[in-house]
C-alpha positions in Angstrom: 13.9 39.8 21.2 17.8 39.9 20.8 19.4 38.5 17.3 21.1 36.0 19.3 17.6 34.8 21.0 15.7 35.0 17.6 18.6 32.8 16.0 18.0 30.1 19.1 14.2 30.3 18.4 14.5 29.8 14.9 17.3 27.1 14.9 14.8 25.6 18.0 11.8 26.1 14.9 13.9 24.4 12.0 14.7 21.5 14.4 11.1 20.6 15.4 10.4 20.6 11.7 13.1 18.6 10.9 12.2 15.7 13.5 8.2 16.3 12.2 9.4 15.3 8.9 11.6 12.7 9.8 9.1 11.3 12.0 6.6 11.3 8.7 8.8 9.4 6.2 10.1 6.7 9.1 5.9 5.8 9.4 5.9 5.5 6.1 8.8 3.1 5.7 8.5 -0.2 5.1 10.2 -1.7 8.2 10.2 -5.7 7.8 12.1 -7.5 5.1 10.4 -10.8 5.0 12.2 -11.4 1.3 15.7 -11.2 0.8 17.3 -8.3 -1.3 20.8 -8.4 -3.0 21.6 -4.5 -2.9 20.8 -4.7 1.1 23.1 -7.7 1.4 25.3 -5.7 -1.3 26.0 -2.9 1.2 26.4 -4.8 3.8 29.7 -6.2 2.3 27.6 -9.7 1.7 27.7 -10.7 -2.5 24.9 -12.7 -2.8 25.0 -13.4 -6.5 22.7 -16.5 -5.9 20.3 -14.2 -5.3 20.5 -12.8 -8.9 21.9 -15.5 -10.9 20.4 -17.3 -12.9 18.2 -13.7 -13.3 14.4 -15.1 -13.5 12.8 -15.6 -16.7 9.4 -15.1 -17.3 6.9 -18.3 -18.2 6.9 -19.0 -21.9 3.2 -18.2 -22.9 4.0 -14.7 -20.8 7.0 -14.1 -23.4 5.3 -15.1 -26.1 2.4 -12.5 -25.5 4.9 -9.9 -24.2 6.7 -10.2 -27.7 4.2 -10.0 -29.6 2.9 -6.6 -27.8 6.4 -4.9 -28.3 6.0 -5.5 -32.2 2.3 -4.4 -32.4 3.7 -1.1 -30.3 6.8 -0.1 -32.6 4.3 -1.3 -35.9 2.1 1.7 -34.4 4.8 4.0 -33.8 6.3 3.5 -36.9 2.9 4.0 -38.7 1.1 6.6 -37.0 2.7 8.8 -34.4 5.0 12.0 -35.4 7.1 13.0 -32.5 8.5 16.2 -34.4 4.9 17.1 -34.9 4.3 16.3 -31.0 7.1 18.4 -29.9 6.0 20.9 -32.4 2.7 21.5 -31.5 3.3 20.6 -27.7 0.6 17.8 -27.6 0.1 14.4 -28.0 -3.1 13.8 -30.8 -6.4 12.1 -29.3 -6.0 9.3 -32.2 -2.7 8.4 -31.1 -3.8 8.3 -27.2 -6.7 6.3 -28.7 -4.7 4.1 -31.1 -2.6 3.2 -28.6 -5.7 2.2 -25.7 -6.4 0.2 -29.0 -3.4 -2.0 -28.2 -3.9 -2.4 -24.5 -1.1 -0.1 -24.1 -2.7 1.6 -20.8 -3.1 -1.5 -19.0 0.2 -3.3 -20.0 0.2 -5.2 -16.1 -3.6 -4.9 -15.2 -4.6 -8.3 -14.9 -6.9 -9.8 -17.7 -9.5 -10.6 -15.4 -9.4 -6.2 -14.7 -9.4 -5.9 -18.6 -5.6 -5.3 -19.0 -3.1 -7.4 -21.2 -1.1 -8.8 -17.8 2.4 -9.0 -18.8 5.1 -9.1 -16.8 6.8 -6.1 -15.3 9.8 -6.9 -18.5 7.7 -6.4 -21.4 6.3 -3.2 -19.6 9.7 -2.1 -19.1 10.4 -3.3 -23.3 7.7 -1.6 -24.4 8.7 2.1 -22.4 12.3 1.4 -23.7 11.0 1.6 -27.4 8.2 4.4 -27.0 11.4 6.2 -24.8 13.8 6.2 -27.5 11.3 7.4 -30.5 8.9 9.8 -28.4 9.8 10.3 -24.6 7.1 12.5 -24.2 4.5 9.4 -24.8 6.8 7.3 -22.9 6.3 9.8 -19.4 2.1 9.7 -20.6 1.7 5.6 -20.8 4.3 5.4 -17.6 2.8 8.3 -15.0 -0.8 6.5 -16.1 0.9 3.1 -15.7 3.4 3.3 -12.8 2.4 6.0 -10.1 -1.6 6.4 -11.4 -4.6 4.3 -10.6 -3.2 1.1 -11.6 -0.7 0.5 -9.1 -1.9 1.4 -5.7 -4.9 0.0 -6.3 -2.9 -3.4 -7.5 -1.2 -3.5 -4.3 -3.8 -1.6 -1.5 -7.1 -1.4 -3.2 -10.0 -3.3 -2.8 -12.0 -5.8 -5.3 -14.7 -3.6 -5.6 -12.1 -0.5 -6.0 -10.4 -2.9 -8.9 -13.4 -3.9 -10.5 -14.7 -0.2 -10.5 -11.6 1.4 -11.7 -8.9 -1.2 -13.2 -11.0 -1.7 -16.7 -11.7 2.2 -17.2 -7.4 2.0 -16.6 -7.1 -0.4 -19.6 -8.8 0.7 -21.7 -7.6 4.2 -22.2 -9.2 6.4 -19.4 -6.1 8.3 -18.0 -5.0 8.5 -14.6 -2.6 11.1 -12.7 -0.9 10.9 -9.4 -1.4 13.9 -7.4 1.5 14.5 -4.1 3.3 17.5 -5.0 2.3 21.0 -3.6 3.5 24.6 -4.3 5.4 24.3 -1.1 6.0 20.3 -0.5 8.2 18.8 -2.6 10.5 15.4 -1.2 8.9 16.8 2.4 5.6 15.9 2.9 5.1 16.4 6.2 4.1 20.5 4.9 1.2 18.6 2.8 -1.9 21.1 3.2 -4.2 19.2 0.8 -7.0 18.2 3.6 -9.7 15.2 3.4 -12.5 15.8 6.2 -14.7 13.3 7.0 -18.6 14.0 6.3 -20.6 11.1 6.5 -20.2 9.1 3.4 -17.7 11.3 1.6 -14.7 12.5 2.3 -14.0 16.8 1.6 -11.1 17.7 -0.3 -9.7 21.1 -0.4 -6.0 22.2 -1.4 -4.1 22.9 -5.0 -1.7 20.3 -6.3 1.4 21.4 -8.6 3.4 19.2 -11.4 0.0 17.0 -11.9 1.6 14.9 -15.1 -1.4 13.8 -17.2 -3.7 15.9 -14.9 -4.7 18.1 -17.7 -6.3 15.4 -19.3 -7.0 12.5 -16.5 -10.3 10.7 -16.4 -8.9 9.2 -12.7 -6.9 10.8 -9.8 -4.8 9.3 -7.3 -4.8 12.6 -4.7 -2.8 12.6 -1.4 -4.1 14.5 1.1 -3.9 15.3 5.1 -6.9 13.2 7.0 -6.4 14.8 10.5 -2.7 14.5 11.0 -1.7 11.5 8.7 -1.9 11.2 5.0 -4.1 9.3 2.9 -5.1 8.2 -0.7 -7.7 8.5 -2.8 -9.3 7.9 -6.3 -11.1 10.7 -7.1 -13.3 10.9 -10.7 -11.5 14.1 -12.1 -14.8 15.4 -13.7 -15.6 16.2 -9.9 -17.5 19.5 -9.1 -14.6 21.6 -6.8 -11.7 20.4 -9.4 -10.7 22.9 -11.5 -7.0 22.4 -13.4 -5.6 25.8 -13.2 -3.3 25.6 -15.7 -1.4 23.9 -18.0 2.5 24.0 -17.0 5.1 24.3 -20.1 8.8 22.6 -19.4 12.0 22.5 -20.4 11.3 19.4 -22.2 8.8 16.9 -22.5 6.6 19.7 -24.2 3.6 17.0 -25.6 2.9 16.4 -21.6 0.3 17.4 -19.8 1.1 18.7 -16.4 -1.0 20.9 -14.6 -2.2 22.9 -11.2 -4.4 21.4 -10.1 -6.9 22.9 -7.2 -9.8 21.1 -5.0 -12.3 23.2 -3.5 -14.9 21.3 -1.3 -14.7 18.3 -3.7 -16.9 15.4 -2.4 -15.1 12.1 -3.1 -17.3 9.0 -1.8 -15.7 7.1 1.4 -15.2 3.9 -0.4 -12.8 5.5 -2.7 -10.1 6.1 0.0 -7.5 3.3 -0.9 -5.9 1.3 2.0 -6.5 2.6 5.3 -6.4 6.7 6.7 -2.8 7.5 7.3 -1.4 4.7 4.8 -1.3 7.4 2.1 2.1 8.2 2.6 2.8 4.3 2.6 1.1 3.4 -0.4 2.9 6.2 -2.8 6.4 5.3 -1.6 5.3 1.2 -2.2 3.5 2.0 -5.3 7.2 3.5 -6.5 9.2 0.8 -5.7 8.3 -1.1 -8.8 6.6 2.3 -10.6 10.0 3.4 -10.4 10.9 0.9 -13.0 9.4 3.1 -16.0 12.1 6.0 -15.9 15.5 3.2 -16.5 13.2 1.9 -19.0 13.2 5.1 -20.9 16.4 6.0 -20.0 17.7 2.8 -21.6 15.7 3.7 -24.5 17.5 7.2 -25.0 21.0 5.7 -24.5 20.3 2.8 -26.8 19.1 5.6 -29.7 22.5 7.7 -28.7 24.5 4.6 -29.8 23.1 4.1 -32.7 23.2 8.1 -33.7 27.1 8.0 -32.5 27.8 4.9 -34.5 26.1 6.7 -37.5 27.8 10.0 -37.3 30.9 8.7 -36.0 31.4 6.9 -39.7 29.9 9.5 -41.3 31.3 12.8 -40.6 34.9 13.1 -41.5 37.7 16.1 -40.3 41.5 15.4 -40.7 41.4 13.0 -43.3 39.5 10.6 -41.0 35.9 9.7 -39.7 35.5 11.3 -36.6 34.9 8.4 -34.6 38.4 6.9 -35.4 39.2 10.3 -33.7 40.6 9.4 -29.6 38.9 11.8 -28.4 35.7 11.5 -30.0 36.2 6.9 -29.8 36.1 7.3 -26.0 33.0 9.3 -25.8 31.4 6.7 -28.1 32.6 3.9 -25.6 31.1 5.5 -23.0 27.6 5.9 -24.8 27.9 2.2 -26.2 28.9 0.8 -22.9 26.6 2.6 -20.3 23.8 1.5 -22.8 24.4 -1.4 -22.3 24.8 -1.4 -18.4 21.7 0.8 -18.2 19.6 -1.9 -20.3 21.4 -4.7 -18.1 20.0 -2.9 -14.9 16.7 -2.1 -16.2 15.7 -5.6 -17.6 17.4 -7.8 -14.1 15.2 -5.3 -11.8 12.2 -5.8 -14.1 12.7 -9.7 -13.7 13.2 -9.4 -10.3 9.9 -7.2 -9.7 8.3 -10.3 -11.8 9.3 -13.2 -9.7 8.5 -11.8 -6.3 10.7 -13.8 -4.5 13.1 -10.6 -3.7 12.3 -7.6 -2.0 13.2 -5.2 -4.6 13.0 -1.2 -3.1 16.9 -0.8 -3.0 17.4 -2.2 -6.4 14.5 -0.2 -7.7 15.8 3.1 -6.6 19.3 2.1 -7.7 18.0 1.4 -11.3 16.4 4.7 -11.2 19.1 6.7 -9.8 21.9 5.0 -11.5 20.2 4.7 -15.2 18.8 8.9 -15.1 22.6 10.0 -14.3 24.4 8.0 -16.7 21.8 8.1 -19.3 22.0 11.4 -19.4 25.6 11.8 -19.1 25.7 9.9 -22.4 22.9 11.7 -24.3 25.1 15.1 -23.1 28.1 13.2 -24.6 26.1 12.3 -27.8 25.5 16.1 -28.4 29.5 16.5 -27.8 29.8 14.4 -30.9 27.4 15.9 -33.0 29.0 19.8 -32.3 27.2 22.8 -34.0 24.4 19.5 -35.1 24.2 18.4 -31.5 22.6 21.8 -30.9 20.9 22.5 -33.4 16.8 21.5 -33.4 16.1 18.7 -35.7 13.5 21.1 -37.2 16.1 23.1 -38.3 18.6 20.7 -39.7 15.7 19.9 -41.6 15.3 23.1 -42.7 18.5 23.6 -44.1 18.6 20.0 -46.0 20.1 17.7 -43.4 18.9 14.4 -41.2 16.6 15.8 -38.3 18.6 14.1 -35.6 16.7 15.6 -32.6 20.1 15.1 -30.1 19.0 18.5 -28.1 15.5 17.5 -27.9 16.5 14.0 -26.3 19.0 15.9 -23.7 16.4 18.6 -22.4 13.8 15.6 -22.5 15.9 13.3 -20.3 17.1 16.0 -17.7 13.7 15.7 -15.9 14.7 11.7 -15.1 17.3 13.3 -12.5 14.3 14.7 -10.7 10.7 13.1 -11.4 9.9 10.7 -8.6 12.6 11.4 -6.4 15.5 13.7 -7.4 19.0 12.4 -7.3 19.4 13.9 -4.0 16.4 12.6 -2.4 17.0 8.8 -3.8 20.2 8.6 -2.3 18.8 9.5 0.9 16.5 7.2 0.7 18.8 4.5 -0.7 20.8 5.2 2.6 18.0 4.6 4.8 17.2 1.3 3.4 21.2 0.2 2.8 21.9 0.9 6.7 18.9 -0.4 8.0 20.4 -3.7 9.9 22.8 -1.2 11.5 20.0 1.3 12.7 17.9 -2.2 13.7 21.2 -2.7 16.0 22.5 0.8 16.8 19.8 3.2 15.8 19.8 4.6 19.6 23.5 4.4 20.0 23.9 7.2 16.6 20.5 8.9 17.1 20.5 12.5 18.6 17.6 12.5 20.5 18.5 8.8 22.1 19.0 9.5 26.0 21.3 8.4 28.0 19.8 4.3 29.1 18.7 4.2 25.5 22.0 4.5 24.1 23.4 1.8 26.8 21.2 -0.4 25.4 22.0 0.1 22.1 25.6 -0.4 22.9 25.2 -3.9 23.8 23.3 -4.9 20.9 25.5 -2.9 18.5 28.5 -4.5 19.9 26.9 -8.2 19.6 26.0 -6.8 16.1 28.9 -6.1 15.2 31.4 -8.4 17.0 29.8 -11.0 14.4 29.8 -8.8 11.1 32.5 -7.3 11.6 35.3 -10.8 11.0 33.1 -11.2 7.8 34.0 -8.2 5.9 38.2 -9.4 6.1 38.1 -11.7 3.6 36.0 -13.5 0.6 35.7 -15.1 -2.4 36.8 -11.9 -4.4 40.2 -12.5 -2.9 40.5 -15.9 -4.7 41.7 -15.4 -8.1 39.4 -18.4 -9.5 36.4 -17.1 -8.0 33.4 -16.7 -10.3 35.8 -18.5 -13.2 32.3 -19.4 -15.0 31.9 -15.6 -16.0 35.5 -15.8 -18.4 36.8 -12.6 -19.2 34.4 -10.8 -16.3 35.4 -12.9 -13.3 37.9 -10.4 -12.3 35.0 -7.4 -12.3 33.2 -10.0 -10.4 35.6 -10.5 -8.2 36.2 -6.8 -7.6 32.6 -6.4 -6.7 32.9 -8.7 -4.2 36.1 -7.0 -2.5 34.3 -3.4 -3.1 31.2 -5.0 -1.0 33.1 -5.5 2.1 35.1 -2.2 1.7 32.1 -0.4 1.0 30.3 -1.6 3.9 33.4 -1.3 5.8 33.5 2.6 5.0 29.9 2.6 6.3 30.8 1.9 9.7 33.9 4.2 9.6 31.0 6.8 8.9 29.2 6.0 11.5 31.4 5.5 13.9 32.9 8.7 13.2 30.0 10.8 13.4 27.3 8.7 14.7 24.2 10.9 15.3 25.6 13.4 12.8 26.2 10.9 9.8 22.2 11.8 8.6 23.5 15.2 7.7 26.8 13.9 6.1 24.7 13.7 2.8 28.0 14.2 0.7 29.6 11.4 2.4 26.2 8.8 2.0 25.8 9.9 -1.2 29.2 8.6 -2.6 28.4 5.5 -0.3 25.2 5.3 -2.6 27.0 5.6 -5.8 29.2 3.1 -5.2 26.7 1.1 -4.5 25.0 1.9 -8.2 28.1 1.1 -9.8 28.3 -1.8 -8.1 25.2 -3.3 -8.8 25.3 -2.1 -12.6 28.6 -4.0 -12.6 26.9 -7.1 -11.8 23.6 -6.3 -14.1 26.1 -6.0 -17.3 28.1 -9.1 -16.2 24.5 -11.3 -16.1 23.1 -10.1 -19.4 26.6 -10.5 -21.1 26.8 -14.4 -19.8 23.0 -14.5 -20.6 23.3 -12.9 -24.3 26.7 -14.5 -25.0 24.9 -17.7 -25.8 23.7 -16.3 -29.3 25.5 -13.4 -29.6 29.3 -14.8 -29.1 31.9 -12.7 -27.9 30.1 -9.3 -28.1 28.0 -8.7 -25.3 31.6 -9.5 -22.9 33.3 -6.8 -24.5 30.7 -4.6 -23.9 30.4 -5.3 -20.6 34.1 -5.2 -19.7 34.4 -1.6 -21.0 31.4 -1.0 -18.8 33.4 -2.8 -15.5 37.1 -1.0 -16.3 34.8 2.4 -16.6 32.7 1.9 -13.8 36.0 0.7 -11.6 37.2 4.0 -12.3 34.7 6.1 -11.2 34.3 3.9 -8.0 37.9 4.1 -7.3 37.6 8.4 -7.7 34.3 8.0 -4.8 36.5 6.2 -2.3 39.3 8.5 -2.8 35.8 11.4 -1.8 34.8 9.8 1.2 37.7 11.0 3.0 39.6 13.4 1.1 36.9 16.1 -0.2 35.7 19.9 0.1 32.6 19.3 2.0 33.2 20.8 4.9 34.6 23.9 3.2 32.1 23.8 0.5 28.9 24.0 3.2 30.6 26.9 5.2 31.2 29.4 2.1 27.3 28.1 0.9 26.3 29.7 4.6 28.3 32.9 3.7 26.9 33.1 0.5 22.9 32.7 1.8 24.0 35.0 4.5 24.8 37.5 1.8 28.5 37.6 2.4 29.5 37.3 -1.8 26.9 39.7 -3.0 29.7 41.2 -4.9 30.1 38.4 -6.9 26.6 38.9 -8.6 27.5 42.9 -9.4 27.4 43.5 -12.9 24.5 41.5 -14.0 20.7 41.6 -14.9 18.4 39.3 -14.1 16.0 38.2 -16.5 13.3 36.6 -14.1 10.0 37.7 -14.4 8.8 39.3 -10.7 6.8 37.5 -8.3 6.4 35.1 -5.2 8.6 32.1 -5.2 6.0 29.9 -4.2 2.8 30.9 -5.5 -0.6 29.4 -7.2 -2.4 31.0 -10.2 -5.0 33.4 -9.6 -8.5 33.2 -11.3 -9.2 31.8 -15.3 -11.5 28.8 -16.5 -10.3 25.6 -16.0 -8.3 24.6 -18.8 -9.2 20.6 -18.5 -9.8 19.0 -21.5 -11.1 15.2 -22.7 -9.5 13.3 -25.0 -11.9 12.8 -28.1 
């Protein structure tokens, strides 16, 4: 075989795989929108604020209960859980797993009839935003058991029996896992090689599962796996014969999880315990995330809310030049950013929450924007927050301890929060995703006409309905009510940022088109390009999120919550305006062609000089041998 005819096959190879995986997560889509959504109208250059204003409250007697929760949580905190000790010894104690079942704190939206406390989706969020900003380790235990365990798929798929068998074990403290990722299938799972055969009343598992959070410790298990050539879901009792946890994984941050390998051999889970149908699996984890996604702004809102009160602190009480360093320019805008994007995360966080609560709007765009959009920024400001601090910033609490100084654990929150860019969908993946679900009406009305496999009739057809499409759209994206300079006069001061989210819709959704009509079938792989389109789009909605809760808090709060949120607006215009300016004017072309040279080994120059510290072995692998290191919690 010539190198030119083994470069064909495997370009032919990487294709087919491509379309397979492709094919997978379209199945898996939700494909009807029966409720309407303000981020899908929102990139489609339609601001439907009506849709979000007035945000929806929960009923009083809900509020009342949800309250009262929240203050029994931080009473507990407060009282009886360490987190220097838990990111000391790199485990959470039984008594505060226990304590904390105690509360109800594991079945915060199980339904009271299921033996969970049934609050809404807001006090759940309230209650991660406070656990977040004290221990997020705890935080990412009550949320993967919470938001992408047993609880929800079997609130949305299961059956009775399923939720009478499994929901009260949920609630009251046994812990569940979710288990999708595999040593080679990460955002792709078409590779999935976990396998369920059928064999008379049971279903055989066999396959190892990586990145397991809470699988070390789990009671329940919410496993993915291949039934014939579809993917399906079930609960499976982790005390099973065949399941041994091969190890216990150690991160970054996070250290008090406990995330494992996990490995099925010949495990016998009973039929009924599949949930939904064979082949929904695939369906059921990406529904089950578009309100378990929740959890992660939730936290994230709790770290930026502790960075502004650590920048505020420091900021009046360190002092260089005769002056408090926060009265310092430079160091006053990094504490803007921090105070503002705290807000705006919060303001995201607690809208999507009410939304996910009132059910009347389909919510998996704003979802994934509150997630993608409250893990960068969050971040960004924790980062910032360590800025601030200096020498401090990096320094472990336990050591400023040490040396007779305030254990301000700024490092530990950073390395803790850098896992949000990546658990349950990196930033990558999310704004692929968020671009599936933001184009949709155009791929409903040109799908054939942009995709590459189309043939010829197909794309004729397509034509006509895209240009009846968009011969109506089109005339509505020219002018609106953000070119009227008394629109949205209600919101004061923040009518213009309004105003400019209205005008950003249409040119946003504008750009869209360009895009597509630039490089049709090819716009898939313009992931650059999309994910600018999808950032916007964040900002966007953030900019709306901060201009509700500031008209909401305003009431008792005064002027304060605007001024917040107009630092929030002028910042986030900024960074939109610097995206637009990318959509057209960028490196990405240039960028992609020297990243081919450089996998093809053209720049292995560049890395002369070095060592490399990296331990030898396979890049995908699974441990060999050992006892399962599984344990109860006592």
């Amino acid at each position: 075989m010539t190198e030119h005819t083994r470069t064909e096959h495997t370009r032919t190879e990487q294709h087919t795989e491509y379309a397979e995986s492709r094919q997978v997560g379209e199945q898996a889509r939700e494909k009807e929108w029966t409720r309407p959504s303000f981020a899908r109208q929102l990139f489609l250059g339609d601001f439907r604020l009506d849709l979000v204003r007035p945000a929806p409250t929960p009923p009083p007697e809900a509020v009342k209960r949800g309250e009262e929760f929240v203050r029994a949580v931080r009473r507990y905190l407060d009282a009886h859980v360490d987190p220097a000790l838990i990111e000391r010894t790199a485990q959470v104690p039984d008594e505060v797993v226990k304590g904390l079942a105690g509360l109800g704190a594991f079945g915060i939206t199980i339904k009271e009839e299921y033996g969970g406390l049934g609050l809404p989706y807001l006090y759940y969020c309230r209650a991660l935003t406070l656990v977040g900003s004290y221990c997020p380790a705890l935080a990412t235990l009550l949320s993967a058991h919470q938001s992408i365990g047993v609880p929800q798929p079997l609130k949305l798929f299961g059956t009775e029996e399923q939720k009478r068998e499994f929901l009260p074990r949920c609630a009251a403290g046994e812990i569940s896992a979710f288990l999708l990722t595999e040593p080679d299938v990460g955002s792709d799972p078409a590779r999935l090689a976990t396998t369920a055969v059928r064999d008379g009343d049971d279903y055989v598992l066999d396959g190892v599962k990586l990145w397991t959070t809470n699988g070390v410790i789990a009671d329940l298990l919410v496993v993915m796996a291949r039934t014939g050539k579809k993917i399906s879901a079930f609960v499976v009792e982790a005390d099973s014969p065949g399941i041994t946890v091969k190890r216990r994984n150690e991160f970054m941050g996070l250290r008090g999880i406990e995330n494992g390998v996990t490995e099925f051999s010949q495990v016998r889970v009973p039929a009924k315990n599949l949930i939904g149908k064979e082949g929904e699996g695939l369906k059921i984890a990406l529904t089950t995330l578009n309100t378990g996604r929740l959890s992660l702004p939730a936290t994230c809102a709790g770290n930026a809310k502790w960075a502004v009160k650590i920048a505020r602190e420091w900021g009046n009480e360190r002092v260089q030049w005769g002056r408090k360093v926060g009265r310092h320019e430079a160091v006053a805008t990094k504490i803007a950013f921090i105070a503002a994007t705290a807000y705006a995360i919060d303001a995201v966080c607690e809208l999507t929450a009410r939304l996910a609560d009132d059910r009347s709007n389909d919510i998996r765009i704003e979802a994934a924007l509150a997630k993608l959009f409250a893990s960068e920024l969050s971040y960004r400001a924790l980062d910032e927050l360590v800025q601030i601090r200096g020498g401090r910033g990096y320094e472990t609490a336990g050591s400023l301890v040490a040396r007779g100084e305030r254990g301000v654990p700024a490092e530990q929150m950073l390395r803790d929060s850098r896992i949000n860019r990546i658990f349950e969908g990196s930033s990558e993946i999310m704004r692929l995703a968020i671009t599936r679900e933001a184009v949709d009406a155009h791929l409903s009305a040109a799908g054939e006409l942009i995709n590459p496999e189309a043939s010829r009739q197909e794309r004729a057809q397509a034509l006509r309905r895209a240009g009846a499409f968009y011969a109506k759209w089109l005339p509505t994206l020219v002018a609106g009510s953000g070119n009227l300079p008394t629109a949205y006069a209600g919101f004061g001061p923040l009518a213009a940022h309004l105003r400019f989210v209205e005008r950003t819709s249409r040119k946003l959704a504008r750009s869209t088109f360009y895009g597509m009509s630039r490089w049709q079938g090819g716009l898939e792989h313009k992931q650059s390009f999309l994910g600018r389109i999808v950032d916007i789009g964040a900002e966007l909605y953030a900019m709306t999120a901060a201009c509700l809760k500031a008209e909401e808090d305003a009431k008792d709060l005064g002027r304060r919550p605007y001024e917040l949120a107009d630092t929030f607006c002028h910042q986030a215009r900024r960074r939109v305006d610097g995206l637009f300016d990318r959509l057209w004017d960028n490196s990405d072309s240039g960028d992609v062609r020297l990243a081919g040279y450089v996998l093809e080994g053209r720049y292995t120059f560049v890395e002369e000089g070095i060592l490399d510290p990296s331990i030898e072995g396979p890049w995908i692998g699974s441990p060999e041998g050992g006892e399962s290191v599984r344990r109860r919690i006592l």
